[in-house]
C-alpha positions in Angstrom: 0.0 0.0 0.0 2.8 2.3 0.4 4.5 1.9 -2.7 0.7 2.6 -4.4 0.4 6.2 -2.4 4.2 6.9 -3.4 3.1 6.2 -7.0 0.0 8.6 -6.4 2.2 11.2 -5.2 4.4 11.3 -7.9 1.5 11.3 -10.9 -1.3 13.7 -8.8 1.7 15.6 -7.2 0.3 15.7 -3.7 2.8 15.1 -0.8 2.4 11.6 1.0 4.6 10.0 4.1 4.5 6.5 4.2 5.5 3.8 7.0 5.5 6.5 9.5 3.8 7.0 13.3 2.5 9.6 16.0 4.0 9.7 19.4 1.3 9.2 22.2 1.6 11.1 25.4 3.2 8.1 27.3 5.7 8.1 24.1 4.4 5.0 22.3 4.5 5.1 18.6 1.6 4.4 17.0 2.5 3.6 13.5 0.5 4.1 10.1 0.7 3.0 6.9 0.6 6.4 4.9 0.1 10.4 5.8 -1.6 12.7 2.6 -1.0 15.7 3.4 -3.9 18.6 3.0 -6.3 16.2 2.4 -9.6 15.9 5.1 -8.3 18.1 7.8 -5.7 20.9 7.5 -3.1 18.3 9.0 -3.8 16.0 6.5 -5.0 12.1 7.2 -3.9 9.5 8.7 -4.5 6.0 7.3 -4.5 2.6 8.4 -5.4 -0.7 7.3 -8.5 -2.3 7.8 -8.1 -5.1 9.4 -6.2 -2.9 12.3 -8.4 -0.8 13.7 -10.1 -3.6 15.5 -6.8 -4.0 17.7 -5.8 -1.8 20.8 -3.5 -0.5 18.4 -5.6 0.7 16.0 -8.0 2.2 17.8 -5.2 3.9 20.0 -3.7 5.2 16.4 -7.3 6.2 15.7 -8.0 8.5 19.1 -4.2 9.8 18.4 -4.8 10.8 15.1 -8.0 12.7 15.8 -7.0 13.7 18.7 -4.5 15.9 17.0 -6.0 17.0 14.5 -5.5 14.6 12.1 -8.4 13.3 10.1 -8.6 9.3 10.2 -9.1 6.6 7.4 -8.8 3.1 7.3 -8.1 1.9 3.3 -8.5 -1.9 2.0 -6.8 -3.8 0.0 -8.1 -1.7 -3.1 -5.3 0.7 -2.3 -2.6 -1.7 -2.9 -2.5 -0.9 -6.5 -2.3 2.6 -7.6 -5.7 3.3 -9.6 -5.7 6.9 -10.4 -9.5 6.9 -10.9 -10.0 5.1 -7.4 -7.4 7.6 -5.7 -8.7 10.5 -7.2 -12.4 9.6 -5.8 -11.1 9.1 -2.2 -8.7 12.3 -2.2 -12.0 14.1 -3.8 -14.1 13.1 -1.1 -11.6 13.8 1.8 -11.9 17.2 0.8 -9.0 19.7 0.0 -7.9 21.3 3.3 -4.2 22.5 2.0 -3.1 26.2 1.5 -3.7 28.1 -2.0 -5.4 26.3 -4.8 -5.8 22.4 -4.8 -4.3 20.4 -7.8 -5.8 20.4 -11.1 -7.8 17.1 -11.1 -9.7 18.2 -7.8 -13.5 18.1 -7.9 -14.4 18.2 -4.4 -16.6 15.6 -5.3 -18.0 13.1 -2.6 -18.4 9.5 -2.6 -22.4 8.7 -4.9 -22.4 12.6 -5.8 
């Protein structure tokens, strides 16, 4: 999955972290699998996979995340492939939240609109 959001990067030239974590305030590190930057909250999202969230460990990464801030997402297996169609919907219906104007290819369209 992060080799797919690094390829998404590149070819929709948003900015993407991958393989990276938040500190909680005990200093564990909570780690997720990908950071888009801009994209459903002015500190970006936070995503992690599916199957996760239904560990202590996800759902800690979870309250982290939006406790800072962060908007929250947790992607299947769909995102292990870059699709630029299926990327483009999900980035769309995140929402631009980054400064100035949002990349080209932006609708601002939400999932079934």
């Amino acid at each position: 999955m992060a080799d797919a959001w690094s390829i998404a990067a590149r070819d929709l030239g948003i900015t993407v972290k991958t393989d990276g974590s938040l500190i909680d305030e005990q200093g564990h590190s909570r780690r997720y699998v990908v950071h888009v930057a801009d994209f459903g909250r002015a500190k970006g999202t936070v995503c992690s996979l599916i199957g996760s969230t239904e560990t202590d460990d996800g759902r800690a990464l979870r309250r982290l995340a939006e406790e800072a801030g962060y908007f929250w997402s947790a992607l299947g297996g769909g995102y292990a492939r870059y699709r630029r169609e299926l990327f483009v919907a999900t980035l769309d219906d995140w929402q631009w939240f980054g400064p100035g104007q949002p990349p080209g290819w932006y609708s601002g369209t939400p999932w079934g609109h």
